[in-house]
C-alpha positions as CSV (number, residue, x, y, z in Angstrom):
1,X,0.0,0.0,0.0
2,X,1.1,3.7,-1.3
3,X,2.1,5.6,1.9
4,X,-0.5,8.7,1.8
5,X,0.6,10.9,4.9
6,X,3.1,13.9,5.8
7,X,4.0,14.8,9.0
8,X,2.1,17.6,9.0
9,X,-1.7,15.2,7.9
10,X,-1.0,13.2,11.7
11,X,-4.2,13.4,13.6
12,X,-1.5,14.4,16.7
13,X,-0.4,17.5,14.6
14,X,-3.5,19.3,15.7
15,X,-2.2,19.1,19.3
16,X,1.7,19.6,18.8
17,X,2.1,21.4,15.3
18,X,0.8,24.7,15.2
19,X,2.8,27.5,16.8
20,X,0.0,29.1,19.0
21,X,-0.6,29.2,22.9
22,X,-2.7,25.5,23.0
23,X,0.0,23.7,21.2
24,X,2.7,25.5,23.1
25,X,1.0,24.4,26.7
26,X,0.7,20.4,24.8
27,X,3.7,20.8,24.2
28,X,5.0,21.9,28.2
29,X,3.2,18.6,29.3
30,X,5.0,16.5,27.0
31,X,8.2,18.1,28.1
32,X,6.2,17.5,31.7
33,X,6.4,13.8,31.2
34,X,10.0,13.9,30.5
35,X,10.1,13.7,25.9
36,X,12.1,16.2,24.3
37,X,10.4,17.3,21.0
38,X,12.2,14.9,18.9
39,X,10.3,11.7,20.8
40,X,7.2,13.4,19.9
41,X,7.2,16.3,17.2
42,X,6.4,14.8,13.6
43,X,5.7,11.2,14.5
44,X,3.3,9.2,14.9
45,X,1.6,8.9,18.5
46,X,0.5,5.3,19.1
47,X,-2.2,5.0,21.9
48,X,-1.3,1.0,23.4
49,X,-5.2,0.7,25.1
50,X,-3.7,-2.1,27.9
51,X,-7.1,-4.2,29.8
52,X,-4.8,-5.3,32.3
53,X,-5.7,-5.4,35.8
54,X,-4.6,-7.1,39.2
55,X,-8.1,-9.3,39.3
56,X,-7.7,-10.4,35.3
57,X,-6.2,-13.6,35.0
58,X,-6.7,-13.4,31.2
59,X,-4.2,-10.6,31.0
60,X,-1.9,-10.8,34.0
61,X,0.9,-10.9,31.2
62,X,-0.6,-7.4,29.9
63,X,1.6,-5.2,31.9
64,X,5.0,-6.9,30.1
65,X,3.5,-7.1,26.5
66,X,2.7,-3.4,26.8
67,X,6.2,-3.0,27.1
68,X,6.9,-5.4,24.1
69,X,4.5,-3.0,22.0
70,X,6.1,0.0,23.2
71,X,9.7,-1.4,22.2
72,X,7.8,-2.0,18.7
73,X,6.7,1.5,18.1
74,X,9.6,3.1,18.9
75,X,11.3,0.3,16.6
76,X,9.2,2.0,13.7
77,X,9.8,5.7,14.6
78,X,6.4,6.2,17.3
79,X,5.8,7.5,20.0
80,X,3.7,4.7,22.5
81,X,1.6,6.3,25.0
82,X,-0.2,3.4,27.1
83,X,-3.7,4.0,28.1
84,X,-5.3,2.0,30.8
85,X,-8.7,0.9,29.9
86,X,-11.5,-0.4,31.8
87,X,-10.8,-4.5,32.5
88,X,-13.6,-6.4,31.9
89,X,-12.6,-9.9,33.4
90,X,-14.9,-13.0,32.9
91,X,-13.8,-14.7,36.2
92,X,-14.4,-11.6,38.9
93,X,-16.8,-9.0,37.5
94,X,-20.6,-9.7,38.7
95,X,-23.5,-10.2,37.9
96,X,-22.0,-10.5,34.6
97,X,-18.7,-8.8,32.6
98,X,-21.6,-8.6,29.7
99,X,-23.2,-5.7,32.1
100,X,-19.9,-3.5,30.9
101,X,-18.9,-4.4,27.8
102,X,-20.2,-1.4,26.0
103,X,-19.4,0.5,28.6
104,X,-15.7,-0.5,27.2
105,X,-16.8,0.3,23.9
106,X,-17.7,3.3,24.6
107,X,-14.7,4.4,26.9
108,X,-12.8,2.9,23.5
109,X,-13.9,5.4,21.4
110,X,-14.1,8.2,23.4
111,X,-10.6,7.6,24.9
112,X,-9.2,7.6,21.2
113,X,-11.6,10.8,20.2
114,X,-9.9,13.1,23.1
115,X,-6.6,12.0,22.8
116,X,-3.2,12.8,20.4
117,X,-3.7,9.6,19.1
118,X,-2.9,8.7,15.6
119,X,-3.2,5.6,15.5
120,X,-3.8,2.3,18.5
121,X,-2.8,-1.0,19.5
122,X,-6.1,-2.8,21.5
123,X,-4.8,-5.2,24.0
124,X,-7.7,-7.6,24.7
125,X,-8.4,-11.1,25.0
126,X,-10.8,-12.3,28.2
127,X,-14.1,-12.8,26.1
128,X,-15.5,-9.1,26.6
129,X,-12.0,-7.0,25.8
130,X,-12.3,-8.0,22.1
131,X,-16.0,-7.0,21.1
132,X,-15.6,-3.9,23.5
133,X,-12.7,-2.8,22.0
134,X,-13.0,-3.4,18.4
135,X,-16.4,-1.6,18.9
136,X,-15.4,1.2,20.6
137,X,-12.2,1.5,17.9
138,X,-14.3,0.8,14.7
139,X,-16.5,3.8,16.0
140,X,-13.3,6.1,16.6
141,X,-11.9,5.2,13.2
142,X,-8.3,5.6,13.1
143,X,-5.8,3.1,12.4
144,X,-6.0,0.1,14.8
145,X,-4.8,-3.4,15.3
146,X,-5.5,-6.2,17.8
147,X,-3.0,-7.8,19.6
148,X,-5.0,-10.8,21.1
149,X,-4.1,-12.3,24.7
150,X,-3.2,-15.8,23.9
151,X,-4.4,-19.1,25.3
152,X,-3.0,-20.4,28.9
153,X,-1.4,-23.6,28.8
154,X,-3.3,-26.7,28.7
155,X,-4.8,-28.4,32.3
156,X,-3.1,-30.9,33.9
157,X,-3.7,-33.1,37.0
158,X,-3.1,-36.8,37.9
159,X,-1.9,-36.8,34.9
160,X,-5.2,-35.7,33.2
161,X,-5.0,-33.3,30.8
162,X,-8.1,-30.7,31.7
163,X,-9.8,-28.0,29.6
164,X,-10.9,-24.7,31.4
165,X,-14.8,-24.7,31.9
166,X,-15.7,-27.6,30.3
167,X,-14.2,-30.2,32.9
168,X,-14.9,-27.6,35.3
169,X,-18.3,-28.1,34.8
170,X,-18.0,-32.0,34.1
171,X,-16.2,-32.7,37.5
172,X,-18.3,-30.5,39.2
173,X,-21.2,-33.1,38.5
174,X,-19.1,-35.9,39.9
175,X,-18.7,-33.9,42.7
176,X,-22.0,-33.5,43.2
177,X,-22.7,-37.2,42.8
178,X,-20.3,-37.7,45.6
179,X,-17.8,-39.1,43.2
180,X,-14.7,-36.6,43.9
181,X,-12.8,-36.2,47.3
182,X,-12.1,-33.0,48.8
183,X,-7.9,-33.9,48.1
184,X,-9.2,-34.5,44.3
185,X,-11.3,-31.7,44.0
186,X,-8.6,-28.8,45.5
187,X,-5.8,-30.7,43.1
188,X,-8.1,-29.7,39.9
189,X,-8.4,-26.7,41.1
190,X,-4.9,-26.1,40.8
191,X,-4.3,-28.1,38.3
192,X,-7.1,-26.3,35.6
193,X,-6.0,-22.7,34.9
194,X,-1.8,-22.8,35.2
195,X,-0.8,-19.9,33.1
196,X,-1.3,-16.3,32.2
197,X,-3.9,-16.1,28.7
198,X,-7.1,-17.0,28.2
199,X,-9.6,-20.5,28.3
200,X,-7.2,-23.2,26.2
201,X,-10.5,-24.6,25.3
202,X,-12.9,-22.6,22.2
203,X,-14.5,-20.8,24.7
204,X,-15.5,-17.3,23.8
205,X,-11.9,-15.8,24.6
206,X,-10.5,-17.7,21.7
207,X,-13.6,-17.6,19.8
208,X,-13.9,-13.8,19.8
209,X,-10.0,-13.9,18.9
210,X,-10.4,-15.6,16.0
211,X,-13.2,-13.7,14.9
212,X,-11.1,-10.7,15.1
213,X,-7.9,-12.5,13.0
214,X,-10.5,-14.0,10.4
215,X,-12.0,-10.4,10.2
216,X,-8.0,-8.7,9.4
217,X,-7.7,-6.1,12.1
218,X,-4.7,-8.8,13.6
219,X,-1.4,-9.5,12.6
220,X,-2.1,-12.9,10.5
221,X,-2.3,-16.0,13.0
222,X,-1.9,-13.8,16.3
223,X,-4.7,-15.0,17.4
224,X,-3.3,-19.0,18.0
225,X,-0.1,-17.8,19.9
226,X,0.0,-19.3,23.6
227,X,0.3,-16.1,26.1
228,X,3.6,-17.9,27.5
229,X,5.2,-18.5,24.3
230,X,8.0,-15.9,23.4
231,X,6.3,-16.0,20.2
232,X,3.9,-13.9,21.6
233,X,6.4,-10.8,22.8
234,X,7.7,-11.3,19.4
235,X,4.2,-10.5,17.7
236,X,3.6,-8.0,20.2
237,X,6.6,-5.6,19.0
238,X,5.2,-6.3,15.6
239,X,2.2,-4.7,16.4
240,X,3.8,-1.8,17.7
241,X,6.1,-1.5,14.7
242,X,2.8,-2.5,12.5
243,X,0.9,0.5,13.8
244,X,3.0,3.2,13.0
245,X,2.8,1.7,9.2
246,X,-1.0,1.9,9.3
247,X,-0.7,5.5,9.9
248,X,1.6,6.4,7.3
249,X,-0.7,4.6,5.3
250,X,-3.8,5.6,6.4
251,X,-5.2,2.4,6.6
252,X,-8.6,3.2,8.9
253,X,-11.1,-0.2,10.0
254,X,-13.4,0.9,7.5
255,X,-11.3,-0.1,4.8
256,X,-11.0,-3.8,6.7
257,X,-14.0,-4.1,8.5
258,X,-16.1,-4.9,5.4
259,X,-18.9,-6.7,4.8
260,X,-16.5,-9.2,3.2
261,X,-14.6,-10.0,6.0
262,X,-17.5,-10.1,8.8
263,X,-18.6,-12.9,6.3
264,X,-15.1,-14.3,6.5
265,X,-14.9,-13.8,10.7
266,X,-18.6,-16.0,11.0
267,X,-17.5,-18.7,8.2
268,X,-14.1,-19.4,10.2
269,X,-16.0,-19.1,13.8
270,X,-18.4,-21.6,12.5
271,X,-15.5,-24.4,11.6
272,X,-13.6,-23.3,14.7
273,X,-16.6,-25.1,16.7
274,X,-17.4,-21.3,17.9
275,X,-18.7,-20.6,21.5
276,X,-22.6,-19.4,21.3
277,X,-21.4,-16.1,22.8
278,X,-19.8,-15.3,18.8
279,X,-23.5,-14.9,17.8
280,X,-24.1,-11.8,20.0
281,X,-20.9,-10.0,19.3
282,X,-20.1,-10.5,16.0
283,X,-24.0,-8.6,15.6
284,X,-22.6,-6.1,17.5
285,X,-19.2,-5.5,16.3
286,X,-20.6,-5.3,12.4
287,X,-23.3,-3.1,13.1
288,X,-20.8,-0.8,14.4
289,X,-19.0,-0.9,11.1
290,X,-22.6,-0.8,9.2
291,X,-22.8,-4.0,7.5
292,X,-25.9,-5.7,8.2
293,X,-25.4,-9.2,9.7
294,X,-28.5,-11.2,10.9
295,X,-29.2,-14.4,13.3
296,X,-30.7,-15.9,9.5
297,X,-27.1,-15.5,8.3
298,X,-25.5,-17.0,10.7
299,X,-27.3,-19.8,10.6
300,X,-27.5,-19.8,6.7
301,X,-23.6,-20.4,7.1
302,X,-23.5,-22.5,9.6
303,X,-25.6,-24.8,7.9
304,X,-22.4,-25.0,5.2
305,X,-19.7,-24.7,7.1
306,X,-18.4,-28.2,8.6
307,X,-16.6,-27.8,12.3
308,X,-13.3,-28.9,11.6
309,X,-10.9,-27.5,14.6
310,X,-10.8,-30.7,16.7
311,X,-10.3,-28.6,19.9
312,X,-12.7,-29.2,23.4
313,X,-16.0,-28.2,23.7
314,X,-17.1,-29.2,20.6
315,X,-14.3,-31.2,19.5
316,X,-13.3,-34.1,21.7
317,X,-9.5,-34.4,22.4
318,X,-7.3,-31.2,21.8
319,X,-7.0,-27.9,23.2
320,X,-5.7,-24.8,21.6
321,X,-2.1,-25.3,22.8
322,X,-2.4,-28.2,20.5
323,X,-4.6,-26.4,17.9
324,X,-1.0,-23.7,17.8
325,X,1.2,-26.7,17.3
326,X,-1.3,-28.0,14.7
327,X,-0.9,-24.7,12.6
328,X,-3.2,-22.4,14.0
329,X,-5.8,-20.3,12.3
330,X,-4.1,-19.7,9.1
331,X,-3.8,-23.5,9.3
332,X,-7.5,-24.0,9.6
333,X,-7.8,-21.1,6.9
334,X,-6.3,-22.6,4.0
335,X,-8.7,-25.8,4.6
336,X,-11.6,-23.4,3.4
337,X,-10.1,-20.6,1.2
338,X,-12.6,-21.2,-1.7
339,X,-15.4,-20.6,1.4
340,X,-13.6,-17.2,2.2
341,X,-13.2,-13.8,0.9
342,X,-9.6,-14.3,-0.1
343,X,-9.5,-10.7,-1.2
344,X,-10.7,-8.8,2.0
345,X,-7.9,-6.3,2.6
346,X,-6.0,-7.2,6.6
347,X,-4.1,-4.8,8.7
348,X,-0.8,-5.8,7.5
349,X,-2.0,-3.8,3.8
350,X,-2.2,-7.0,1.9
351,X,-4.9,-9.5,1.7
352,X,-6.2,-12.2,3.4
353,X,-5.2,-14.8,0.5
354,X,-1.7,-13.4,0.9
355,X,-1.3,-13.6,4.2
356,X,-2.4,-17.3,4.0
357,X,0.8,-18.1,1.8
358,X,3.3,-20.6,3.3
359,X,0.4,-22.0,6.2
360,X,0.8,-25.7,6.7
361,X,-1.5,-27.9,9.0
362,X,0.9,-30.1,10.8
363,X,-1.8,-32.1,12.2
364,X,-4.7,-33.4,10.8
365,X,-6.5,-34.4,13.6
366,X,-6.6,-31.5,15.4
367,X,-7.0,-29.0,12.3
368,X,-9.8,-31.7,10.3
369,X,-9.2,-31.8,6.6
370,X,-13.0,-31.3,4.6
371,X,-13.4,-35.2,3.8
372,X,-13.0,-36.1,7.4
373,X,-15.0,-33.4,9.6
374,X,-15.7,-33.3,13.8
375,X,-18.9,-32.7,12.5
376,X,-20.7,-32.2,9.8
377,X,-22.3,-28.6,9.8
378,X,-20.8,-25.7,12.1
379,X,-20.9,-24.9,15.6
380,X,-24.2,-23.1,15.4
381,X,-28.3,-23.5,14.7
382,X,-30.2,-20.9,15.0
383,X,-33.9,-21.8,16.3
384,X,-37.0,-20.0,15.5
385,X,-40.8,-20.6,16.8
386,X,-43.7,-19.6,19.0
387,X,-40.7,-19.7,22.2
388,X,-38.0,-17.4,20.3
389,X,-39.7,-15.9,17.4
390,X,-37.0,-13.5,17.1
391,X,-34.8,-16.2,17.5
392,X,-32.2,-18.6,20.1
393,X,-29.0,-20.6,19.3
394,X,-28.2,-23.8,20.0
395,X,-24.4,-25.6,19.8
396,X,-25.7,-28.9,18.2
397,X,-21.8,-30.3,18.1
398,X,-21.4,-30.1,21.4
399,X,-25.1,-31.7,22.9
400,X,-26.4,-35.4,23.2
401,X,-27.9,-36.3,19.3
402,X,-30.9,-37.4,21.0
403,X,-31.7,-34.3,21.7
404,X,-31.9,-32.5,18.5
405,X,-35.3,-33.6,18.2
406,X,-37.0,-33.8,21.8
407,X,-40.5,-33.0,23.1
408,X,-41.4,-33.1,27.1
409,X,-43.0,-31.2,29.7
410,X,-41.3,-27.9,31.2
411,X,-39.9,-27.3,34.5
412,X,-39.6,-23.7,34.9
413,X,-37.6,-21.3,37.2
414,X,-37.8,-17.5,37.5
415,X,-34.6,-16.7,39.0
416,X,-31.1,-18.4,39.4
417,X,-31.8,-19.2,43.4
418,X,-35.0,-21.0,42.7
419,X,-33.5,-23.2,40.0
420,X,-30.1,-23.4,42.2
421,X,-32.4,-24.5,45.3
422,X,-34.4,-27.1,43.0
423,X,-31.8,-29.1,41.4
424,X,-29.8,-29.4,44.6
425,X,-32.9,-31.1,46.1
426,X,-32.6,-34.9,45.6
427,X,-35.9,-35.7,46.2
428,X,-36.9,-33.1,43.0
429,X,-39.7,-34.9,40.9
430,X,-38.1,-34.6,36.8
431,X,-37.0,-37.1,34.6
432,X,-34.7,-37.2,31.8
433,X,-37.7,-36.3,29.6
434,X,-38.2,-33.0,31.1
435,X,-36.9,-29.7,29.9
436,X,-35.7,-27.0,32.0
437,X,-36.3,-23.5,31.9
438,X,-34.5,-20.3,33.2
439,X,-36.2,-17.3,32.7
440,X,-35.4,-13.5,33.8
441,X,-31.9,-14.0,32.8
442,X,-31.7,-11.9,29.4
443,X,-29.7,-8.6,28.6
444,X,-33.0,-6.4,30.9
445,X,-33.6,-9.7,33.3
446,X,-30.2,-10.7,34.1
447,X,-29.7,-8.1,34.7
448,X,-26.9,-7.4,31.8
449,X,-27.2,-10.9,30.1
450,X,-25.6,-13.6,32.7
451,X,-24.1,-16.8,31.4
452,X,-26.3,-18.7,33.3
453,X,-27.5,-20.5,30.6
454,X,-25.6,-23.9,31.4
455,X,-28.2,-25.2,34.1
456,X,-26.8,-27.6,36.1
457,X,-28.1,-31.3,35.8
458,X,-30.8,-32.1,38.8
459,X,-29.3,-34.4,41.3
460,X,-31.9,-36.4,41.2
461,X,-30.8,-36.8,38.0
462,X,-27.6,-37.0,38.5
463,X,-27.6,-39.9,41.3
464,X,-29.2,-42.5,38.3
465,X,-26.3,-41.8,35.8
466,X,-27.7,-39.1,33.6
467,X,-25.1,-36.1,32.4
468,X,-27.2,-34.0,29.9
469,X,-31.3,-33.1,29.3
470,X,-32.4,-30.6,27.0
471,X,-32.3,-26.8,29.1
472,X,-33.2,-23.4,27.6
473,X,-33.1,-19.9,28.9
474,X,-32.7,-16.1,27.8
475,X,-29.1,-16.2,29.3
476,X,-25.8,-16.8,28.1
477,X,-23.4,-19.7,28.3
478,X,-19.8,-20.1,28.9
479,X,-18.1,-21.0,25.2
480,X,-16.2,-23.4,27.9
481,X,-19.7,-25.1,28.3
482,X,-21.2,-27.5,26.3
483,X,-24.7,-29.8,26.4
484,X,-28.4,-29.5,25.3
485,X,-28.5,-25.7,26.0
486,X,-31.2,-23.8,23.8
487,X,-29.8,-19.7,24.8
488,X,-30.4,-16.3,24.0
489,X,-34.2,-17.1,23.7
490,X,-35.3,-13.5,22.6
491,X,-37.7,-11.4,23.0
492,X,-36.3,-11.9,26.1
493,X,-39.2,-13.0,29.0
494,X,-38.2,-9.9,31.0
495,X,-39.4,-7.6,28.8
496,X,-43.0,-9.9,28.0
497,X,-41.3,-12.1,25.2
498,X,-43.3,-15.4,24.9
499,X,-41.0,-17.3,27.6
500,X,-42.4,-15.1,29.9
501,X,-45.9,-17.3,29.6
502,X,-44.7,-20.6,29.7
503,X,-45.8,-22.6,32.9
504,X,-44.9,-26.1,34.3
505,X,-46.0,-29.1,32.4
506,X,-46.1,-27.7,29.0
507,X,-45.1,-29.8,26.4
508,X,-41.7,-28.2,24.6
509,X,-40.9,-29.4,21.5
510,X,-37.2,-29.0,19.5
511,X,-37.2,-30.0,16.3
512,X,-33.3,-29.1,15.3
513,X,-33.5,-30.3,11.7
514,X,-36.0,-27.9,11.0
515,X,-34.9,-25.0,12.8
516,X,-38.1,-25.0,14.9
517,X,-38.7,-24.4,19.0
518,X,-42.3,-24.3,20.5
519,X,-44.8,-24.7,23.2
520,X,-47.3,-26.6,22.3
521,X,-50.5,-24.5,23.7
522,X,-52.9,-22.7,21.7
523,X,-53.4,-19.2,20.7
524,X,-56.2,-18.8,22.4
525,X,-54.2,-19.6,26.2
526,X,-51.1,-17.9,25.2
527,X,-53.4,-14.8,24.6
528,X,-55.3,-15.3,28.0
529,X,-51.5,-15.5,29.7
530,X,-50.1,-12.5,27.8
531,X,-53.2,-9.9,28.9
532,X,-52.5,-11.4,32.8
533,X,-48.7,-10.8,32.1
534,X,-47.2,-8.0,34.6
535,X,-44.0,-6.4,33.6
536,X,-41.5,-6.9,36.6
537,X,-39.5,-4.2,38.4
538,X,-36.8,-2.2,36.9
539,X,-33.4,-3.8,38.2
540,X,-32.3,-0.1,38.3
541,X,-33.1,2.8,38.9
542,X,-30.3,5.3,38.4
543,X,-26.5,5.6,37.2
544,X,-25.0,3.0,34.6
545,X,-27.3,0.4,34.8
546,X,-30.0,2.7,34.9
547,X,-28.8,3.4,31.1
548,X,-28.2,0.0,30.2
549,X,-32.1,-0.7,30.8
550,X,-33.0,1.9,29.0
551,X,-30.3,1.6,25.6
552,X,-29.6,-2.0,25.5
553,X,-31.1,-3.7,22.2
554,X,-32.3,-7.8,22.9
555,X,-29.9,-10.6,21.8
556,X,-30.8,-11.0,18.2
557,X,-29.9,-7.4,17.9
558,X,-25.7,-7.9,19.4
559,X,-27.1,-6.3,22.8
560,X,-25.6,-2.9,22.0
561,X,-26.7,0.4,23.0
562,X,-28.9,1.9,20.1
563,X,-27.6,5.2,20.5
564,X,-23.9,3.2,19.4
565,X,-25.1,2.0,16.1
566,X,-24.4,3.9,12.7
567,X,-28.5,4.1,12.0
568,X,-28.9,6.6,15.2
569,X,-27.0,9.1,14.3
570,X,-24.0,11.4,12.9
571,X,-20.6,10.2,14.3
572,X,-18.8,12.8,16.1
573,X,-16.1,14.8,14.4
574,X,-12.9,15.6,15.7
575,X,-12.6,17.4,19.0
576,X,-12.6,21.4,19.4
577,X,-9.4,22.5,20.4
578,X,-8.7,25.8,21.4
């Protein structure tokens, strides 16, 4: 790509260039900080957006890499500036890190707005960071790039090799069956998360990473690079040294961010055996770049797409550490190049197809040739009917196949402590037949959309030998997660949507082939239900969440704030500065 930009066309110049009082006092606060005006006068100014925190596992190796990128951007003649940004952690942040992710998006862009900034690095990787971030910075429009966290090492106890969430939740049944000591379960505690980075499994963390290197706005492949591995302070001055390029070259997201390479982003999450999470934020994060993307497209391509990353929860015996080792996602890429939009245009100025050249897969069990698939269509179903007519999702790799057509009578729960106090109870009267149902739980109910979604097997159950029973709910779910979960049932039932009249003993019916999720009552009762439905109380009633309530769209729609989205209004220009 042509280099475009002068010295004098930097977005910082406004700030530091002219000879007038303003720029004069800019330029005394650099001085301030220590930089003479050759680390700052003429070059680019590279804001390094850092989501480390103390309490975020995900990015405890954040506060080093920052210093990797910073080496990189000086490397390429920049000056780094590292901006802490808010750290949305999955592990700590209650009720739910969902609550807050765009109120990183929005901190994103206005961080980037106010500041000298020419051009930014977006350190992200715990499964909120990377929508947030990309949002906020698709928003802002200058130059960006994603340096993704990077998987922790893979689980390891008794010699057992353990994926993060998923054999959380599976030993945490045994446990509950009284099958686990106290000695075993304290040594899997230990023995599960044993690094800095993100879930090893295809949780959302990796998911969403993925998305983002599919989509271009990472260096190619950053996204499969363990956290530990010095492979990942390499790419980490590469990004620095990357960034400065992009400004020279005034490569902005909306020349990436396409519609060509969303498609490209959703075909490889779908063969990467994708976490359900991937539906809400990839919504989100094209809308922000105003390309249309819908729950019908997703499922369109997920009907086409074969799952063919052989990595835990939907695949069966890897985990990304292996899925690296295998290749990694340019790997994986070059098994479905004449599904993807070879000439979508990547932060690195060249395209996607060329940034494929030279990827090998090393392993084909863990990175699945075509003729020999985990399974047969992608990660993803979308489900429509009289229970979710504006849709739900459903991970139909990673359930029971007896489930995928099921019809039994509903058990239903209004809030997390009544289901929690029900399946506990041993003497709780539900068979394998029934189907459970969380509502209250969506984006308004939650409140902020909690990944509650993976409802914990009775006991009762449990006790006779069964592990999995068909379970939906307007929540979330953990990507680490896996089973018969119907999620993101939507309208939502907090806000009257059709789960919201469902009552014990219905008869639920799935019929997964066909797409299709229903109650089986009549008009006529659903009718009488609705007009003696009662809206519930506002969770809040002032400050953030207060706004949330107020802004947030339902699941189908990405669960952004209306007022974010292209449709609402005119972006805001560059700042006054006088």
């Amino acid at each position: 790509m042509s280099i475009r930009k002068t010295a004098a066309d930097l977005r910082s110049a406004r700030w530091f260039a002219p000879d007038d009082l303003r720029s004069f006092g800019h330029r005394s606060r650099m001085m301030q900080l220590g930089y003479g005006e050759a680390d700052f006068h003429g070059k680019p100014v590279i804001g390094i957006l850092n989501t480390w925190s103390e309490l975020n596992t995900c990015h405890s190796h954040f506060r080093e890499r920052a210093k990797d990128v910073a080496r990189g951007v000086l490397q390429g003649g920049g000056l780094p500036v590292e901006m802490p940004s808010l750290s949305v952690d999955e592990s700590f942040t209650k009720p739910t890190s969902m609550l807050y992710r765009n109120m990183l998006a929005m901190e994103t862009e206005e961080m980037i707005r106010s500041h000298p900034l020419d051009g930014v690095v977006l350190m992200g990787g715990c499964d909120k960071t990377t929508p947030g971030l990309v949002m906020g910075a698709i928003s802002a429009g200058i130059p960006m790039i994603y340096l993704p966290a990077g998987p922790m090492l893979r689980g390891n106890y008794a010699g057992r090799i353990l994926g993060s969430g998923s054999d959380a939740w599976k030993y945490w049944d045994e446990r509950r069956a009284g099958n686990i000591t106290d000695q075993e379960w304290i040594g899997l505690q230990g023995g599960i998360a044993r690094s800095a980075g993100v879930c090893m499994t295809m949780g959302t963390a990796s998911t969403m990473t993925a998305i983002a290197d599919a989509m271009g706005i990472t260096l190619p492949g950053a996204s499969s690079i363990p956290a530990v591995d010095a492979n990942h302070q390499r790419m980490g001055a590469d990004c620095g040294r990357r960034a400065v390029e992009m400004v020279w070259e005034d490569l902005t997201p909306d020349k990436i961010v396409t519609q060509g390479a969303v498609r490209n982003a959703a075909i490889v999450a779908m063969a990467t055996g994708c976490s359900t999470n991937a539906v809400v934020h990839l919504i989100a994060m094209a809308r922000r770049a105003g390309i249309a993307l819908s729950l019908d497209d997703l499922d369109a391509l997920g009907r086409t797409t074969p799952l063919i990353a052989n990595v835990r929860p939907s695949g069966k015996d890897y985990l990304m550490e292996d899925f690296y080792y295998a290749g990694g996602l340019r790997a994986l890429m070059t098994q479905i190049t004449d599904r993807l939009d070879c000439d979508a245009l990547t932060v690195t100025g060249k395209t996607l197809g060329q940034n494929l050249e030279g990827a090998v897969v090393y392993n084909d069990d863990v990175i699945r040739p075509l003729s020999n698939p985990v399974y047969h269509e992608g990660s993803l179903a979308v489900l429509k009917g009289n229970l979710c007519p504006d849709g739900a999702v459903i991970k139909p790799a990673a359930c029971d196949p007896r489930f995928h057509v099921h019809e039994g009578p509903a058990l239903v729960f209004d809030s997390y402590p009544e289901m929690k106090a029900a399946v506990d109870d041993e003497n709780l009267e539900v068979t394998p037949d029934h189907v459970m149902v969380l509502r209250n739980a969506g984006p308004q109910g939650g409140p902020g959309f909690p990944e509650w979604g993976m409802l914990p097997i009775p006991k009762a159950l449990i006790k006779q030998g069964h592990r999995d029973m068909l379970r939906i709910s307007d929540a979330r779910m953990s990507g680490t997660s896996y089973g018969a979960c119907i999620l993101h049932v939507a309208p939502e039932s907090y806000v009257g949507g059709p789960l919201a009249l469902l009552r014990n003993g219905d008869t639920v019916r799935l019929d997964l082939p066909n797409r299709r999720l229903d109650m089986l009552v009549d008009e006529a009762e659903l009718e009488r239900r609705r007009a003696a439905w009662t809206p519930p109380r506002p969770r809040f009633e002032r400050g953030y969440g207060w706004m949330f309530l107020q802004h947030v769209t339902q699941a189908d729609q990405g669960c952004d704030f209306d007022f974010l989205q292209t449709d609402f209004g005119r972006a805001a220009g560059e700042p006054d500065i006088f």
